[in-house]
PDB file of N, CA, C and O in Angstrom, chain B, residues numbered from 101:
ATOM      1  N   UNK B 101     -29.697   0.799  23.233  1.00  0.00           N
ATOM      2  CA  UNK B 101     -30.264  -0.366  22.592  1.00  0.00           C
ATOM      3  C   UNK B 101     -30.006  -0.357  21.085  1.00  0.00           C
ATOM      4  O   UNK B 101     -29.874  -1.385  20.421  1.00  0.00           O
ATOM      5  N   UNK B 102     -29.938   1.030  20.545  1.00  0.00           N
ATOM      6  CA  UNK B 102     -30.034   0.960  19.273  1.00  0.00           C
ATOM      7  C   UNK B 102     -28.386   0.874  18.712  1.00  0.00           C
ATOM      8  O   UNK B 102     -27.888   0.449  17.670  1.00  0.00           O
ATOM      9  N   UNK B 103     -28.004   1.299  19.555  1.00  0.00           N
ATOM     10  CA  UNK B 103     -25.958   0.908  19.033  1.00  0.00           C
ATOM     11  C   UNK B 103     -25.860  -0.411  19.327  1.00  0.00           C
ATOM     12  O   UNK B 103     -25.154  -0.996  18.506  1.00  0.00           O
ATOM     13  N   UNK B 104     -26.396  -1.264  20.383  1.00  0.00           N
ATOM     14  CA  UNK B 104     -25.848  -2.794  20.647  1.00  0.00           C
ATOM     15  C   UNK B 104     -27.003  -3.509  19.360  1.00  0.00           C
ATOM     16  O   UNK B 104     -27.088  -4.734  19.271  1.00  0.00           O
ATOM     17  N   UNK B 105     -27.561  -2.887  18.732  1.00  0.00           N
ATOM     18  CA  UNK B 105     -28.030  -3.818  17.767  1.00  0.00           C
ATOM     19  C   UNK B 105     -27.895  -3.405  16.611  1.00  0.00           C
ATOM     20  O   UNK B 105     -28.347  -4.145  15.737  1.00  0.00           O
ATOM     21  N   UNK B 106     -27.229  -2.082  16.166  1.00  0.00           N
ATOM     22  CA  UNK B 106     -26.148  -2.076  15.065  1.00  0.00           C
ATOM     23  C   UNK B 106     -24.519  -2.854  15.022  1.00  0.00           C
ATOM     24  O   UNK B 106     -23.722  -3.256  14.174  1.00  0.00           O
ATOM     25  N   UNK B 107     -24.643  -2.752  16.620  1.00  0.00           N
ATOM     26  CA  UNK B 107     -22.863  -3.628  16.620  1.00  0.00           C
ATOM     27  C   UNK B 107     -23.689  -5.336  16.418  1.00  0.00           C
ATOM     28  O   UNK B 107     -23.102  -6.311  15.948  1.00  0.00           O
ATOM     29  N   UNK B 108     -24.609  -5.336  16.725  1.00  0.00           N
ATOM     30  CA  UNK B 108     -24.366  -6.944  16.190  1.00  0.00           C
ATOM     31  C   UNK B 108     -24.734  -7.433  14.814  1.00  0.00           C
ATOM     32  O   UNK B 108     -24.574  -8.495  14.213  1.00  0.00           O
ATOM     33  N   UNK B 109     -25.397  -6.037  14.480  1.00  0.00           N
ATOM     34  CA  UNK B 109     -25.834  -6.452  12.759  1.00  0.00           C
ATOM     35  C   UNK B 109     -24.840  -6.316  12.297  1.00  0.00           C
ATOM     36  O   UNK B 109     -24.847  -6.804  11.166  1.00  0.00           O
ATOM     37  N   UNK B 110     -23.385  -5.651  12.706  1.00  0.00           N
ATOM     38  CA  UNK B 110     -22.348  -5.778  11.912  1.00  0.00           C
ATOM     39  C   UNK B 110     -21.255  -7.150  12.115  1.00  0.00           C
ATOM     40  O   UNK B 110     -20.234  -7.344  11.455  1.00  0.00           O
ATOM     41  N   UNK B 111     -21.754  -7.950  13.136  1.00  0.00           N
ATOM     42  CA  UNK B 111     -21.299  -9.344  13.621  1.00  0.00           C
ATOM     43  C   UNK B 111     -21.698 -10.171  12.630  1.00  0.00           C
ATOM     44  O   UNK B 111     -21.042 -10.989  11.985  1.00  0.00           O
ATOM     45  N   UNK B 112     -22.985  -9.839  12.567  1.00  0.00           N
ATOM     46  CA  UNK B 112     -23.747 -11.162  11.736  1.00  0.00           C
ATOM     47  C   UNK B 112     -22.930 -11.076  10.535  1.00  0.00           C
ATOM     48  O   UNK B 112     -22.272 -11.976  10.012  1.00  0.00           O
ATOM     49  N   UNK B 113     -23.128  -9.321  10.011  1.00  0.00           N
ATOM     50  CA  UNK B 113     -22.653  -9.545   8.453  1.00  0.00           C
ATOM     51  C   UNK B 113     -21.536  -9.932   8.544  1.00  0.00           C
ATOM     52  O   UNK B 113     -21.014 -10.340   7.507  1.00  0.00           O
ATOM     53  N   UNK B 114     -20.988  -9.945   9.423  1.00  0.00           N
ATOM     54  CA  UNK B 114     -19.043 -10.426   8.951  1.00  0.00           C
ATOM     55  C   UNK B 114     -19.084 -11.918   8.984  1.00  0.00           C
ATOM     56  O   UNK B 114     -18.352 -12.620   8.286  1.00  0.00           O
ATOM     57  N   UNK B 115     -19.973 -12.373   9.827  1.00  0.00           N
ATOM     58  CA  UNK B 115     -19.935 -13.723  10.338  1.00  0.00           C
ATOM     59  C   UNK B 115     -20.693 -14.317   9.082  1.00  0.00           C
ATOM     60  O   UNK B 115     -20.450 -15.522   9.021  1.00  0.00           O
ATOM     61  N   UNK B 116     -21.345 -13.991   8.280  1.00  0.00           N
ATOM     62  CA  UNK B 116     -22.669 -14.080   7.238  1.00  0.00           C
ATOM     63  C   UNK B 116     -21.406 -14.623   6.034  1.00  0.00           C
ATOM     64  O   UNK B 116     -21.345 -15.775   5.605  1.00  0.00           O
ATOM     65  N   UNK B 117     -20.506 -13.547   5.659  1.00  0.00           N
ATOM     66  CA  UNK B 117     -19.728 -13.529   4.967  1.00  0.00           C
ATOM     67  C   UNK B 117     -18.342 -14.571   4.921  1.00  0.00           C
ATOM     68  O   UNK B 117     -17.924 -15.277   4.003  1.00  0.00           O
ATOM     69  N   UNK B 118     -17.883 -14.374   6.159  1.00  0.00           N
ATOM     70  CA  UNK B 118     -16.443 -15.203   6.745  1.00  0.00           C
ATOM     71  C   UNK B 118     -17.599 -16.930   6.428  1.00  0.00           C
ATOM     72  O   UNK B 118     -16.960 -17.929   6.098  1.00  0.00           O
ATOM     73  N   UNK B 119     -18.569 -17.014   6.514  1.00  0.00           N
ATOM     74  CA  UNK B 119     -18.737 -18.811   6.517  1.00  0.00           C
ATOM     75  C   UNK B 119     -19.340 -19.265   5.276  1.00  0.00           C
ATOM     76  O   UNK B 119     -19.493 -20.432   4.914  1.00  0.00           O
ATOM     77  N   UNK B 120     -19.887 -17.458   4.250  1.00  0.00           N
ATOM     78  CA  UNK B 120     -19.984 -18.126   2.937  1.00  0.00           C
ATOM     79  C   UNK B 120     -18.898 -18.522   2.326  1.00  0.00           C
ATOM     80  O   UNK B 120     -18.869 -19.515   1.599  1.00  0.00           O
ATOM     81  N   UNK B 121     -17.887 -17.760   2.574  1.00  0.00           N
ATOM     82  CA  UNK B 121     -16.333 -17.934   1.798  1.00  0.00           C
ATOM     83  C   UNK B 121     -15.829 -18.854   2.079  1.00  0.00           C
ATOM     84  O   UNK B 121     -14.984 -19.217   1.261  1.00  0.00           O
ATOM     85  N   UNK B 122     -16.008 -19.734   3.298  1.00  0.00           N
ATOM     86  CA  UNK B 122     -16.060 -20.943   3.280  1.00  0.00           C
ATOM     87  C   UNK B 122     -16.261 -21.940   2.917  1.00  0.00           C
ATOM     88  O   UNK B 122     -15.394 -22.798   3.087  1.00  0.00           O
ATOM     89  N   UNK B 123     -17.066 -22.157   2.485  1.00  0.00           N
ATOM     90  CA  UNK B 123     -17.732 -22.910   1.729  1.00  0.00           C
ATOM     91  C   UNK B 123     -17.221 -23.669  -0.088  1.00  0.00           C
ATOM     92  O   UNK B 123     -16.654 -23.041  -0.982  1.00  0.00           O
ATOM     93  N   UNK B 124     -17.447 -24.417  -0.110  1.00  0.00           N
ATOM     94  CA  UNK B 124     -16.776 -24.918  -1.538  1.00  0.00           C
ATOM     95  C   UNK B 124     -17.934 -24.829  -2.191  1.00  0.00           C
ATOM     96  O   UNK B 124     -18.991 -24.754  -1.565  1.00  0.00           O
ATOM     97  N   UNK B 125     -17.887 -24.824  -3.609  1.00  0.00           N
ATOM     98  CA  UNK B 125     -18.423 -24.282  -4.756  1.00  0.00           C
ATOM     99  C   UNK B 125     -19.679 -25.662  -5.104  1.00  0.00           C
ATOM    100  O   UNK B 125     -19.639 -26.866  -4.850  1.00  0.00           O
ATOM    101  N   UNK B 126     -20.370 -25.090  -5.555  1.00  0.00           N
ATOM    102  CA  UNK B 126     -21.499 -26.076  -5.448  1.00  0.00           C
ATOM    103  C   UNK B 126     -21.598 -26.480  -7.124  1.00  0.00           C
ATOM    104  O   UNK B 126     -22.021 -27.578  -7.486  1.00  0.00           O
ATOM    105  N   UNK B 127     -21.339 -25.879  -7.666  1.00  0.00           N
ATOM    106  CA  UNK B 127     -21.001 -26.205  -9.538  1.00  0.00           C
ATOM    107  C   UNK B 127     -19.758 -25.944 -10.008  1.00  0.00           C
ATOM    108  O   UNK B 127     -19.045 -25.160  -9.383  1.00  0.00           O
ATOM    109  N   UNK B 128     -19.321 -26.535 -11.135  1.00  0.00           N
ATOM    110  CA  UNK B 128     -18.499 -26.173 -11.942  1.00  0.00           C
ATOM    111  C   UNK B 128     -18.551 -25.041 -12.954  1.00  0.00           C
ATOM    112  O   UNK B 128     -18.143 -25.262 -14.094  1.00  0.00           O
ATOM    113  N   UNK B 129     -18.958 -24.007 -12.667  1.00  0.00           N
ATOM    114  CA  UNK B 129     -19.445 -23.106 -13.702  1.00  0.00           C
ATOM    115  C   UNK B 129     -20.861 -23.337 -14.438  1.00  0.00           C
ATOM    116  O   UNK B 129     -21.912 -23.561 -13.839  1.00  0.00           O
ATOM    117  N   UNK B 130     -20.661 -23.209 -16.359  1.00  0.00           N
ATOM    118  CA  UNK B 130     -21.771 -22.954 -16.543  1.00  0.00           C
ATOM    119  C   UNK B 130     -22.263 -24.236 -16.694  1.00  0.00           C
ATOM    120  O   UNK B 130     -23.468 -24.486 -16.669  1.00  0.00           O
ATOM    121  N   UNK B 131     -20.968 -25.467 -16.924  1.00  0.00           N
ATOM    122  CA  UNK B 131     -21.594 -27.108 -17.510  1.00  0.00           C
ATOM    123  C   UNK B 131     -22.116 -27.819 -15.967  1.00  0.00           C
ATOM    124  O   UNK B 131     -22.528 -28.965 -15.788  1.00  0.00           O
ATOM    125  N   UNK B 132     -21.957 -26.817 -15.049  1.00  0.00           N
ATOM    126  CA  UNK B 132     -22.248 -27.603 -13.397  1.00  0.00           C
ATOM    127  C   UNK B 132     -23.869 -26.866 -13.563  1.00  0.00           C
ATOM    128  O   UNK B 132     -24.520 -27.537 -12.763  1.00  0.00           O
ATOM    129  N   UNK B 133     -24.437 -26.265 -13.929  1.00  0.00           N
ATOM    130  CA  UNK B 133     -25.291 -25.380 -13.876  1.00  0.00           C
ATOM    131  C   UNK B 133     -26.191 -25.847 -14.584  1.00  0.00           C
ATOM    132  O   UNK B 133     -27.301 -25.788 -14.055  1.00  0.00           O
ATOM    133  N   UNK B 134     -26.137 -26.488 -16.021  1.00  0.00           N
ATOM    134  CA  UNK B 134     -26.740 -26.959 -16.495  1.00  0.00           C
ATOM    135  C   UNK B 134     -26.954 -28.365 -16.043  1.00  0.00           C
ATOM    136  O   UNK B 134     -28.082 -28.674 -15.659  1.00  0.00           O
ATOM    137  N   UNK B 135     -25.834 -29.403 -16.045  1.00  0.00           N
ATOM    138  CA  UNK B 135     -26.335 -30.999 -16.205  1.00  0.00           C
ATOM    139  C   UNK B 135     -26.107 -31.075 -14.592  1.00  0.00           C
ATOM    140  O   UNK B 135     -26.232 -32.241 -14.217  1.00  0.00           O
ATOM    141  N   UNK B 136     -25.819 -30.209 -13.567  1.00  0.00           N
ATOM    142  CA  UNK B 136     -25.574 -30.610 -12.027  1.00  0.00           C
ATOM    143  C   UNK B 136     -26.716 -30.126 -11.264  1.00  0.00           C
ATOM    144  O   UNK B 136     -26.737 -30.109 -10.033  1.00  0.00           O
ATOM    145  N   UNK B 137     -27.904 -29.634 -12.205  1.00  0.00           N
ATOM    146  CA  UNK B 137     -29.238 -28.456 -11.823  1.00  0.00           C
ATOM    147  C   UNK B 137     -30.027 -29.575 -11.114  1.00  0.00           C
ATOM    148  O   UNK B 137     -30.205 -29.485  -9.899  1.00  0.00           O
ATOM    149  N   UNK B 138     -30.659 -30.950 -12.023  1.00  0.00           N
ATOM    150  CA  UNK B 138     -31.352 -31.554 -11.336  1.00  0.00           C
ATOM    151  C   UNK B 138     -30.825 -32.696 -10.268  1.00  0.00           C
ATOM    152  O   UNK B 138     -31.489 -33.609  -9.777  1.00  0.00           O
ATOM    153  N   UNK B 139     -29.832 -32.468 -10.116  1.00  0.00           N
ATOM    154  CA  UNK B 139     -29.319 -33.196  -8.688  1.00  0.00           C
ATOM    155  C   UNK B 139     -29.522 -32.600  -7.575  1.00  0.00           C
ATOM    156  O   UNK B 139     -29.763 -33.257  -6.562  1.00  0.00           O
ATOM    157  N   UNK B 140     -29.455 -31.120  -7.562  1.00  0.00           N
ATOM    158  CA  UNK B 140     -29.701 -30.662  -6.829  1.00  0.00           C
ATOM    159  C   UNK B 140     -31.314 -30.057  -6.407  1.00  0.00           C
ATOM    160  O   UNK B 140     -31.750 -29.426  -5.444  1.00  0.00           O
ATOM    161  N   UNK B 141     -31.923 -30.615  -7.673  1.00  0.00           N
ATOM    162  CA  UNK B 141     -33.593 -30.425  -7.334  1.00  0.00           C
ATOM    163  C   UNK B 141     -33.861 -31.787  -6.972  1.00  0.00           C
ATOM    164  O   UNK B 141     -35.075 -31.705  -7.154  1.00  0.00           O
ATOM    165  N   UNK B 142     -33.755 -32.544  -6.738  1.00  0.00           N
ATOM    166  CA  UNK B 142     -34.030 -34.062  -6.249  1.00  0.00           C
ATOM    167  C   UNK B 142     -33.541 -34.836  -5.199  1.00  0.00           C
ATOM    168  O   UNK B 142     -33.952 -35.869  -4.670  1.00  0.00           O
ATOM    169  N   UNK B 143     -32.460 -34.032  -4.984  1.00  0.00           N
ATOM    170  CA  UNK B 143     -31.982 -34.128  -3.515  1.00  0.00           C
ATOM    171  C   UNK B 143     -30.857 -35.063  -3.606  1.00  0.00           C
ATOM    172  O   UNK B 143     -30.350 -35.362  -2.525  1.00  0.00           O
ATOM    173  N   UNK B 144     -30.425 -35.517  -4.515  1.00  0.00           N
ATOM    174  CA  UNK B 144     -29.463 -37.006  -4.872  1.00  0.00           C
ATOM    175  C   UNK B 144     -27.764 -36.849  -4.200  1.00  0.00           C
ATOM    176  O   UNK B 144     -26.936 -37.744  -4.026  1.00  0.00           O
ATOM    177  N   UNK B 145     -27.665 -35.512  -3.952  1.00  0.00           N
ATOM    178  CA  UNK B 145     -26.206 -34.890  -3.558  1.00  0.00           C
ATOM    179  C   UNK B 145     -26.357 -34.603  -1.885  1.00  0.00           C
ATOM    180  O   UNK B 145     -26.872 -33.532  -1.565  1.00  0.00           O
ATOM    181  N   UNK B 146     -26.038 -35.283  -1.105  1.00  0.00           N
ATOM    182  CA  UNK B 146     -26.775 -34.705   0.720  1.00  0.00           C
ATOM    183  C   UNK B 146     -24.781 -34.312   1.295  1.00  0.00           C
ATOM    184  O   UNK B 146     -23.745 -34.976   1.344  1.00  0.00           O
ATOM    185  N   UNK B 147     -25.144 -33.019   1.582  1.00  0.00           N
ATOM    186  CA  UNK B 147     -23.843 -32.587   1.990  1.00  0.00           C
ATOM    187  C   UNK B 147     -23.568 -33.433   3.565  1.00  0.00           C
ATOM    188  O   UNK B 147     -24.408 -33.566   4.455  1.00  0.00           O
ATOM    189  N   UNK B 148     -22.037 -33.969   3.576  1.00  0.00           N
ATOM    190  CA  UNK B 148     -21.853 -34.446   4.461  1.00  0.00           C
ATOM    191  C   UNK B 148     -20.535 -33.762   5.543  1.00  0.00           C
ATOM    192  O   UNK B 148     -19.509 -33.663   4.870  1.00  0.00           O
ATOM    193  N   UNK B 149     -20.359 -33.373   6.725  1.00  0.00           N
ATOM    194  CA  UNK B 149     -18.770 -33.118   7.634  1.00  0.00           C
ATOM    195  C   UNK B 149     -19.390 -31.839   7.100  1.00  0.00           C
ATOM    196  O   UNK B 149     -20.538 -31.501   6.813  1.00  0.00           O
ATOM    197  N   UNK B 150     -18.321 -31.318   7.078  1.00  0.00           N
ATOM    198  CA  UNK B 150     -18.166 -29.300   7.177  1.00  0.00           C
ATOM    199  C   UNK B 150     -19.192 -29.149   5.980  1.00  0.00           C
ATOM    200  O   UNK B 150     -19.923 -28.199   6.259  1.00  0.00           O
ATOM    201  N   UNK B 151     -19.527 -29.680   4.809  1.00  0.00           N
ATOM    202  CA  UNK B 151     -20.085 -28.686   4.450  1.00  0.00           C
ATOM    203  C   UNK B 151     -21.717 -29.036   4.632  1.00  0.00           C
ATOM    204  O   UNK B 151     -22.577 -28.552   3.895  1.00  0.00           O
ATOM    205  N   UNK B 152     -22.026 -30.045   5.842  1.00  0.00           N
ATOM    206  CA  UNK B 152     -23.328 -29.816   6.327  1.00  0.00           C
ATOM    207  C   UNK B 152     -23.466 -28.792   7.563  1.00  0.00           C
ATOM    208  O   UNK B 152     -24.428 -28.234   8.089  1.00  0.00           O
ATOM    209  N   UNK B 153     -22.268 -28.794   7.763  1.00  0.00           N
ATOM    210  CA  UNK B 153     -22.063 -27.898   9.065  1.00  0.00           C
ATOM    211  C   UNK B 153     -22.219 -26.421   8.937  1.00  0.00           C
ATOM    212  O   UNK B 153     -22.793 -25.669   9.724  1.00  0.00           O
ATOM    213  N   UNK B 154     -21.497 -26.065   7.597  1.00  0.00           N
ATOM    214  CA  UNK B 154     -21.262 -25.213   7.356  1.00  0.00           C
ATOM    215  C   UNK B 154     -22.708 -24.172   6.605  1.00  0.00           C
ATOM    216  O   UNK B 154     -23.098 -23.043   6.902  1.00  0.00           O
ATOM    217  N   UNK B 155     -23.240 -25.241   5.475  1.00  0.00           N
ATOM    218  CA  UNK B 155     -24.937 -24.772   5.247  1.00  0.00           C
ATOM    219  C   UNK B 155     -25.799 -24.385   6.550  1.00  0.00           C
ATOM    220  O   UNK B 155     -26.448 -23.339   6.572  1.00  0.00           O
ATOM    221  N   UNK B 156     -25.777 -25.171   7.504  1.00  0.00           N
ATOM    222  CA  UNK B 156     -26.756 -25.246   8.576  1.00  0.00           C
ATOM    223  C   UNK B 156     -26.378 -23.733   9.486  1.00  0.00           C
ATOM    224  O   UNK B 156     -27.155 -22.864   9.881  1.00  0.00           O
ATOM    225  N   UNK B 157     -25.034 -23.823   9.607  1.00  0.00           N
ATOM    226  CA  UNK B 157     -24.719 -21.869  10.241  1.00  0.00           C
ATOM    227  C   UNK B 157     -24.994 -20.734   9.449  1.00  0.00           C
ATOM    228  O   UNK B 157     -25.456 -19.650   9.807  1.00  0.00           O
ATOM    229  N   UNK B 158     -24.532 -21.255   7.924  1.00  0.00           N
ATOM    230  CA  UNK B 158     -25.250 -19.792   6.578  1.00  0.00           C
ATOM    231  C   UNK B 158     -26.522 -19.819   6.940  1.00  0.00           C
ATOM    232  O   UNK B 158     -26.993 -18.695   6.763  1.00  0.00           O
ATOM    233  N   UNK B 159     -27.580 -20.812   7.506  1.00  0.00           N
ATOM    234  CA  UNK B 159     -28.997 -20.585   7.364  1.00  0.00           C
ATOM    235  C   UNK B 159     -29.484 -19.843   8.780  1.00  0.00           C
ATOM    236  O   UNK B 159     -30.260 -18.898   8.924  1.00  0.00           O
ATOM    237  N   UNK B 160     -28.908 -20.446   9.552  1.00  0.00           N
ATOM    238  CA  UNK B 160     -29.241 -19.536  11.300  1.00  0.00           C
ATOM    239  C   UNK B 160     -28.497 -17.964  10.969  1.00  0.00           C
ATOM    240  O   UNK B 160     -29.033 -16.857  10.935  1.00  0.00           O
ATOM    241  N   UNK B 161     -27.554 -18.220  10.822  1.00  0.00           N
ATOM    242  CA  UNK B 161     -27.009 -16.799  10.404  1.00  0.00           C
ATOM    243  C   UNK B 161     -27.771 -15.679   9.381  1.00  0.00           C
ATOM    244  O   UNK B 161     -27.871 -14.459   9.509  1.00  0.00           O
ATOM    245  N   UNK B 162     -28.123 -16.321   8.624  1.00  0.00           N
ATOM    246  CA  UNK B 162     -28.609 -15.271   7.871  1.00  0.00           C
ATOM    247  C   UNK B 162     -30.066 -14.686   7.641  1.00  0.00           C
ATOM    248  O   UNK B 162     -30.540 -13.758   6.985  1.00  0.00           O
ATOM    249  N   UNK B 163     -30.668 -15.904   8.697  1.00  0.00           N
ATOM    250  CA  UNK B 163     -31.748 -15.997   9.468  1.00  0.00           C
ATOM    251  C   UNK B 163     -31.688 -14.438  10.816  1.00  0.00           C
ATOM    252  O   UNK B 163     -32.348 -13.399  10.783  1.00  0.00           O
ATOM    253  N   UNK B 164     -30.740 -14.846  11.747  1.00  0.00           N
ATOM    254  CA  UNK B 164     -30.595 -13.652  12.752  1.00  0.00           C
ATOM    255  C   UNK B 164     -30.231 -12.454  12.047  1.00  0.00           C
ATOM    256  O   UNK B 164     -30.919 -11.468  12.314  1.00  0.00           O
ATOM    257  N   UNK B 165     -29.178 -12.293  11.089  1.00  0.00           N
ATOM    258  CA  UNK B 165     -29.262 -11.030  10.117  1.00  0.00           C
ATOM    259  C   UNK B 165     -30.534 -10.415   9.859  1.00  0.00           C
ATOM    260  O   UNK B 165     -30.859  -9.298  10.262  1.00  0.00           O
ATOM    261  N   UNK B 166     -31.336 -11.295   9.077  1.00  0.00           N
ATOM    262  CA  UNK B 166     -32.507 -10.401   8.952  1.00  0.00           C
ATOM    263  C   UNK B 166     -33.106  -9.810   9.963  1.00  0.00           C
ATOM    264  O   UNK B 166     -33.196  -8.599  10.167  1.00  0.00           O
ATOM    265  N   UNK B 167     -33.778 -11.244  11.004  1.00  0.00           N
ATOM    266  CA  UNK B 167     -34.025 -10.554  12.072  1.00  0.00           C
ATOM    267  C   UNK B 167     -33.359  -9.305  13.038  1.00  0.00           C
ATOM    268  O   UNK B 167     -34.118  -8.564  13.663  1.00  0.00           O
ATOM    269  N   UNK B 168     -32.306  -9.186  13.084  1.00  0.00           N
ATOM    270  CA  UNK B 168     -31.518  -7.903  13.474  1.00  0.00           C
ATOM    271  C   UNK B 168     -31.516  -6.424  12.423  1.00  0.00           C
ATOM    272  O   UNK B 168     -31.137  -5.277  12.655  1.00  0.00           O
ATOM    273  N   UNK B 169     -32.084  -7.023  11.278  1.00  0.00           N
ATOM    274  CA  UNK B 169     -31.856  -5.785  10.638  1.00  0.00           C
ATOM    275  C   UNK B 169     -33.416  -5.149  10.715  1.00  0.00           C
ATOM    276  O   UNK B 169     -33.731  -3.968  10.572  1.00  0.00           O
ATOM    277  N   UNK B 170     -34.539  -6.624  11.063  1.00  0.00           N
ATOM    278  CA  UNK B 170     -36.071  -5.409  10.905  1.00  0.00           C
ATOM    279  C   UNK B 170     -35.760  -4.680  12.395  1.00  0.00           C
ATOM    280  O   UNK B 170     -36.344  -3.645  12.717  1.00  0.00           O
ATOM    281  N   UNK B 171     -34.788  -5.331  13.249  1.00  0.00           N
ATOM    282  CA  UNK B 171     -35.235  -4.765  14.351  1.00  0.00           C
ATOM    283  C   UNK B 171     -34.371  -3.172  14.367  1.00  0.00           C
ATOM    284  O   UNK B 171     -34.862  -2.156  14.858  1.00  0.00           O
ATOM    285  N   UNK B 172     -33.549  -3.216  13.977  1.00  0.00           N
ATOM    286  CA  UNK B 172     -32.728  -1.880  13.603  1.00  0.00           C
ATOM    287  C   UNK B 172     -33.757  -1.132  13.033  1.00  0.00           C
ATOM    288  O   UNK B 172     -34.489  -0.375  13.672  1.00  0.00           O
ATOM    289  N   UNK B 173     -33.810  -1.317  11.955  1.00  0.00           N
ATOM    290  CA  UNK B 173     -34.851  -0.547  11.343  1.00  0.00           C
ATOM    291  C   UNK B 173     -36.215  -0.065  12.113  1.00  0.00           C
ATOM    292  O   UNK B 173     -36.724   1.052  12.027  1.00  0.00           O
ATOM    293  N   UNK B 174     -36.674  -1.152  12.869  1.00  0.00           N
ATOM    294  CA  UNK B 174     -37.949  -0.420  13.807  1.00  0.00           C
ATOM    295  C   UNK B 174     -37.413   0.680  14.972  1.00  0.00           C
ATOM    296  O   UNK B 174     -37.960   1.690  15.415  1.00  0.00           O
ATOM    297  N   UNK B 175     -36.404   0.195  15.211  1.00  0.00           N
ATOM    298  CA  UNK B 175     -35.633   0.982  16.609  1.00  0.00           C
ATOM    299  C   UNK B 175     -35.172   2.534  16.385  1.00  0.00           C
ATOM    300  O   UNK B 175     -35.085   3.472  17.177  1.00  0.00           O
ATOM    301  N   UNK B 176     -34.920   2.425  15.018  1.00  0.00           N
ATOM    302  CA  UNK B 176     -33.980   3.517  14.306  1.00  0.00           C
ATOM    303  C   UNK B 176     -35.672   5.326  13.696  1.00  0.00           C
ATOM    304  O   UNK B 176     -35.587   6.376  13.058  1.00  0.00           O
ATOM    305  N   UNK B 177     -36.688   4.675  14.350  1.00  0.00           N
ATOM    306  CA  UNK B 177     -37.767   6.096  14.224  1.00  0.00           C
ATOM    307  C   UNK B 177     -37.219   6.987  15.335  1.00  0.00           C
ATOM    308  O   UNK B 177     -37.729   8.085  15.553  1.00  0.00           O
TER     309      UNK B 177
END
């Protein structure tokens, strides 16, 4: 039990990783950071095609990561 849930915590992380790198850049550096800050606190920017697709798998994903890693960790006494 405790190897099939290190082999999948090492799924997630690859999978965690392979769909952040995906992803296109959400600012322009530091002038996206500053004047692009409250668009994105107000909601005015709604990602549409892949990169709603693509947020919504970083969040399940990195969601089951955690969950796989308390469970490693409890398994692993």
């Amino acid at each position: 039990m405790e190897i099939f849930l290190k082999v999948l915590l090492i799924v997630f992380s690859i999978a965690v990783i392979a769909v952040v790198l995906l992803q296109k850049g959400k600012s322009a550096g530091l002038s996206g950071a500053i004047s692009g800050g409250a668009e994105h606190l107000f909601g005015k920017t709604k990602a549409r095609g892949m990169d709603l697709i693509l947020q919504r798998v970083t969040a399940v994903l990195g969601a089951g990561f955690m969950i796989v890693s308390v469970l490693v960790a409890f398994f692993a006494k």
